[in-house]
C-alpha positions as CSV (number, residue, x, y, z in Angstrom):
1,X,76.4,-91.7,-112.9
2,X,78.4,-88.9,-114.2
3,X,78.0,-85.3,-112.8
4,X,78.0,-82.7,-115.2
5,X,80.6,-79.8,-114.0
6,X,80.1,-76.1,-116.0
7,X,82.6,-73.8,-115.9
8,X,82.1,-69.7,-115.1
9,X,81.9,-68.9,-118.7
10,X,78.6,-72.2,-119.0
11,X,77.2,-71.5,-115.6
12,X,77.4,-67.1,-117.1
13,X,75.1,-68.8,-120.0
14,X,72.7,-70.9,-117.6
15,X,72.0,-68.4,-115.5
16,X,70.5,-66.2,-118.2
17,X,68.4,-69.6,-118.7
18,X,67.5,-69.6,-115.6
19,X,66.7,-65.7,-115.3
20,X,64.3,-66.5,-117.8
21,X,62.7,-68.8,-117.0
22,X,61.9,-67.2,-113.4
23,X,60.6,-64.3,-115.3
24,X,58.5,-66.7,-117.3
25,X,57.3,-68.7,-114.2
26,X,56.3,-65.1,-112.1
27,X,54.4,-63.9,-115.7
28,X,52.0,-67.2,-115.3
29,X,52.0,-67.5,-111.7
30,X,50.9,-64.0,-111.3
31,X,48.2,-64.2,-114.0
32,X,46.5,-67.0,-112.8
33,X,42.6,-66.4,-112.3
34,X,39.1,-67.7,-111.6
35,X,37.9,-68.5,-115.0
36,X,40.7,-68.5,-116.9
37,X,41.7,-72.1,-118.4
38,X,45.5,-74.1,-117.9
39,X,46.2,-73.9,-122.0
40,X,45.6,-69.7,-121.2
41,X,48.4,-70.4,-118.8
42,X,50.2,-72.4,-121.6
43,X,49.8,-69.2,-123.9
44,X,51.5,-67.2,-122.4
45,X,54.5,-69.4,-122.1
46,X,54.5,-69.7,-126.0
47,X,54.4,-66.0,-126.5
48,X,57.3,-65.1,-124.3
49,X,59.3,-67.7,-126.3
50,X,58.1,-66.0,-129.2
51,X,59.3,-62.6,-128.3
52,X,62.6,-63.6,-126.5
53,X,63.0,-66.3,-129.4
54,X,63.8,-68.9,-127.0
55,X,62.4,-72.4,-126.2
56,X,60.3,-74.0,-123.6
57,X,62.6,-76.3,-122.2
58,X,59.6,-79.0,-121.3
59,X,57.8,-78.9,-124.9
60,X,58.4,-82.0,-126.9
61,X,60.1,-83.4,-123.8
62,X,59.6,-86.9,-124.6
63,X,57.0,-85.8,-125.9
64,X,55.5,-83.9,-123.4
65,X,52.5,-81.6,-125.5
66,X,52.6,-78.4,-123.0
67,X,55.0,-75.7,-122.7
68,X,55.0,-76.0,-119.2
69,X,53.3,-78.0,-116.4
70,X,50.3,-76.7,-115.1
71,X,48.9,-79.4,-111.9
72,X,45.5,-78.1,-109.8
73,X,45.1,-79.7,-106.6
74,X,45.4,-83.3,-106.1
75,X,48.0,-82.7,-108.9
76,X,51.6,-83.1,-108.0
77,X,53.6,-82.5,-111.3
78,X,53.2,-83.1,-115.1
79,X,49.6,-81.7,-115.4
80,X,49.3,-81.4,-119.2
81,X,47.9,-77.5,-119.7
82,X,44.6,-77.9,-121.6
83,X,42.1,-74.7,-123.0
84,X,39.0,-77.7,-121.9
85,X,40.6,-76.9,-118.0
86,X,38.6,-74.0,-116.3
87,X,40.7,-73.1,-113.0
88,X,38.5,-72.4,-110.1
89,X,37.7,-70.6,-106.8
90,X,40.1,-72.5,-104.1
91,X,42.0,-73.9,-106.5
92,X,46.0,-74.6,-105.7
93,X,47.6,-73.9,-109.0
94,X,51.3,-75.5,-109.7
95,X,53.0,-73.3,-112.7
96,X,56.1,-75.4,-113.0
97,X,58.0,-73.9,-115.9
98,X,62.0,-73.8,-118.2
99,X,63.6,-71.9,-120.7
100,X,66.2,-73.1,-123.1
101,X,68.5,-70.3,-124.3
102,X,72.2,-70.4,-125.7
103,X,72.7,-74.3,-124.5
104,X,71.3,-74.4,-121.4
105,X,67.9,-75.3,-119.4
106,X,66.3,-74.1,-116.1
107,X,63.5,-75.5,-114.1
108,X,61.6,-73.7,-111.5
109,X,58.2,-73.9,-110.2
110,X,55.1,-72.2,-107.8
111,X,52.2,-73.1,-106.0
112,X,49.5,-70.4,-106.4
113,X,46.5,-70.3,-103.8
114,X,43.4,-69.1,-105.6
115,X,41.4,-67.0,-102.6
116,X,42.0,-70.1,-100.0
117,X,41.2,-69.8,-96.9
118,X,41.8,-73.3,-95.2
119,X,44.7,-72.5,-92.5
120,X,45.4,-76.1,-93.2
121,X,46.5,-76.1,-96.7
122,X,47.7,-72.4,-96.1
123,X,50.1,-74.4,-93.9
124,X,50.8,-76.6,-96.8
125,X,51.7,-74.2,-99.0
126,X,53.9,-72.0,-96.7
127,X,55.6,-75.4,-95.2
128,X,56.6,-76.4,-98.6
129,X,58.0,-73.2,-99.3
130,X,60.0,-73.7,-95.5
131,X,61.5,-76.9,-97.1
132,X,62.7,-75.6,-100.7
133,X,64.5,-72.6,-98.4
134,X,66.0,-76.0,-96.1
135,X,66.9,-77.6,-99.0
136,X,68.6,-74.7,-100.5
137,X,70.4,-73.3,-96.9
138,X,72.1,-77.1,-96.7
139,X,73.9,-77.0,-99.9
140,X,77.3,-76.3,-100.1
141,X,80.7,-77.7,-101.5
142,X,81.7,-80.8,-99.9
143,X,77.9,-81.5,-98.5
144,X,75.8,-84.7,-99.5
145,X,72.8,-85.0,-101.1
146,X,71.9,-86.8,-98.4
147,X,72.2,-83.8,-95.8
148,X,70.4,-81.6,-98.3
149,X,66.9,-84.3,-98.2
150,X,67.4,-84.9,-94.7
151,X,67.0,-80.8,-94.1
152,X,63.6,-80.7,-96.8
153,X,62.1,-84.0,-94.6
154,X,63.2,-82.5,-91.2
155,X,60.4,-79.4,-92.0
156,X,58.1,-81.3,-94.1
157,X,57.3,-84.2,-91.4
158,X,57.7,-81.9,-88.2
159,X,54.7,-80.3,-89.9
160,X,53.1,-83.6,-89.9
161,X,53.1,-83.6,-93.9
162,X,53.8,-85.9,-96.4
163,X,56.9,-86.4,-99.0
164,X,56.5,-87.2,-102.4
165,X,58.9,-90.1,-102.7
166,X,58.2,-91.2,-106.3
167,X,59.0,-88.4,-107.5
168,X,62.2,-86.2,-106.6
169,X,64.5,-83.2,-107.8
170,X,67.5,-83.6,-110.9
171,X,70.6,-82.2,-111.7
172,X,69.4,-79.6,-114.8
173,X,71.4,-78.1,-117.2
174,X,72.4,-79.2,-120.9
175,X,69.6,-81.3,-120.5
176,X,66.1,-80.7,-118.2
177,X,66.8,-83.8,-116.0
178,X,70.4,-84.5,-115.7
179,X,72.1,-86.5,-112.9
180,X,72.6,-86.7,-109.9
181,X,68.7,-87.6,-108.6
182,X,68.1,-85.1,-105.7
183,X,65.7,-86.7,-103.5
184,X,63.1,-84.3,-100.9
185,X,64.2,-86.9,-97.9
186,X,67.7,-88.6,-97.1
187,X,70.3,-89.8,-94.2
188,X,72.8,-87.5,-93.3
189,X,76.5,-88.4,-94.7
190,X,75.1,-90.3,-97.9
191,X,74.8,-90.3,-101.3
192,X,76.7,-87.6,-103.4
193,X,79.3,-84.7,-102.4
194,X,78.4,-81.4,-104.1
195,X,80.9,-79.6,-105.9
196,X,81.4,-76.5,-107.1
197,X,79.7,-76.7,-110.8
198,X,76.9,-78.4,-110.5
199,X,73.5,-77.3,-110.9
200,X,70.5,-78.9,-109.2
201,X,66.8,-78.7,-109.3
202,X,65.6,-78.9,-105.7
203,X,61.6,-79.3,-105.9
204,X,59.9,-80.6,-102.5
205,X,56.5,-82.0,-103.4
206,X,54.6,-81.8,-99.6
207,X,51.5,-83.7,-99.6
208,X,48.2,-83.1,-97.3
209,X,48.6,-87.0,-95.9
210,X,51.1,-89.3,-95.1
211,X,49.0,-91.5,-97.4
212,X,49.5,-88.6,-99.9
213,X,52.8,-89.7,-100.6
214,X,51.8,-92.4,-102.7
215,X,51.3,-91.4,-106.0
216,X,49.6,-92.6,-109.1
217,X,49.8,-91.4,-113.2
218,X,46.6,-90.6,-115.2
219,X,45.6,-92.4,-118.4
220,X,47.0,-88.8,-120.0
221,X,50.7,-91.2,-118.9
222,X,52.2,-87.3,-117.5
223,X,49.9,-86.5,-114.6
224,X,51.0,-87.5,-111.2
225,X,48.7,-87.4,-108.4
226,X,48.6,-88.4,-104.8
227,X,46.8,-92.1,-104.4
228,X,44.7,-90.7,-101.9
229,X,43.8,-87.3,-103.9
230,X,44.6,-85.3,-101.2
231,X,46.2,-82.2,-102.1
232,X,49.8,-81.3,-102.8
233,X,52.1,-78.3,-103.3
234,X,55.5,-77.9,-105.2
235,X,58.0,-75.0,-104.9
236,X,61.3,-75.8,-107.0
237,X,64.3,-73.4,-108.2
238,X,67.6,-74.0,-109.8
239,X,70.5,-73.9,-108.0
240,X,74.1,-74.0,-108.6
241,X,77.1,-74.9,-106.4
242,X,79.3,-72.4,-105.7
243,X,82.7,-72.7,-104.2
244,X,81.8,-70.9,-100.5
245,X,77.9,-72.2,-101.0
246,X,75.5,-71.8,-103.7
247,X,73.3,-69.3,-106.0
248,X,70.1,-69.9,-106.7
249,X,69.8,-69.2,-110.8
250,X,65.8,-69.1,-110.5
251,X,65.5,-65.6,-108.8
252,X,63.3,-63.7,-108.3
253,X,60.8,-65.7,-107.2
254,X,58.2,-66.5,-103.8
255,X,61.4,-67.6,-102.1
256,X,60.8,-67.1,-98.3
């Protein structure tokens, strides 16, 4: 594994990246409508690139055909935005979204609750939101990755939710998925110390059921969804390691 370590003057250059690509993310996230269809969603991604003449990081991505991610539901990550996909009443809508300007990536995502009413998957929602601001409060210079999954699992499964194990957050930067793998759960003391320099995507995926956690990939080979279709949420910024703590690159954003 080999951590990639930017200096001020790269980490000046991503967070521009990531800037826009939070601006890009709260343009779809705050559009999203009754009616209106995921490749509408996808639209909007291409025209911003257009007018900022930058790139969506996740288009072509081994050979990924959207501009960004767009996952209803059962859908945990990788839904492939469609015009054919008409979102509806109640839907959960996950916008998960990057921009690649001047060398570098970000990655950041939503979960947008069309008129739901459920406390229960209100409580999803706002409990996966609790574990991306755990996950981001336990990073720090000289902490493991294993303290920062152990503070995400600690909220998720007090809540009496389910992780997403299958699937897990990435060190993002040159690249969209870099090293080291950040995992949503963990033991305290393991795995990699953080340093200042390195940027991370932390991304809980918080699942209805413990079954939940199981997941499964359409025939489209990019859509992941719970085995049990129950549903799931995903909140996920960009972060980077700073010497007394960290940033977070992806702001401004429905950070709690």
């Amino acid at each position: 594994m080999k951590v990639d370590i930017k200096s001020k003057q790269e980490l000046a250059r991503m967070r521009e990246a990531c800037r826009m690509s939070a601006e890009i993310r709260d343009i779809c996230a705050d559009a999203v409508r009754p009616g209106m269809t995921t490749g509408e969603i996808d639209d909007l991604v291409v025209a911003y690139c257009k007018k900022h003449n930058v790139r969506a990081s996740f288009y072509n991505y081994a050979r990924f055909p959207g501009h960004l991610c767009v996952s209803l539901n059962d859908e945990v990550i990788h839904g492939i935005p469609s015009h054919n996909r008409v979102i509806m009443p109640g839907d959960l809508v996950k916008t998960d979204v990057g921009i690649f300007k001047d060398g570098f990536n970000g990655d950041t995502s939503r979960t947008v609750m069309l008129g739901v009413t459920d406390p229960e998957v209100i409580r999803l929602v706002e409990t996966t939101k609790a574990c991306l601001k755990a996950g981001i409060a336990a990073c720090g210079p000289g902490v493991h990755l294993g303290d920062v999954g152990w503070a995400i699992q600690q909220v998720a499964e007090a809540a009496g939710f389910g992780i997403v194990r299958d699937w897990i957050g990435h060190g993002v930067g040159r690249t969209v998925h870099e090293d080291p793998e950040v995992p949503n759960y963990g033991t305290p003391g393991t795995k990699l110390v953080l340093k200042p320099g390195m940027t991370i995507a932390i991304e809980p995926m918080i699942t209805m059921t413990k079954a939940g956690e199981k997941t499964d990939v359409l025939a489209d080979d990019w859509t992941v969804v719970t085995r049990d279709r129950c549903l799931a949420a995903h909140f996920e910024h960009t972060v980077a390691i700073t010497d007394d703590g960290c940033e977070i690159l992806t702001l401004p954003a429905d950070y709690p």
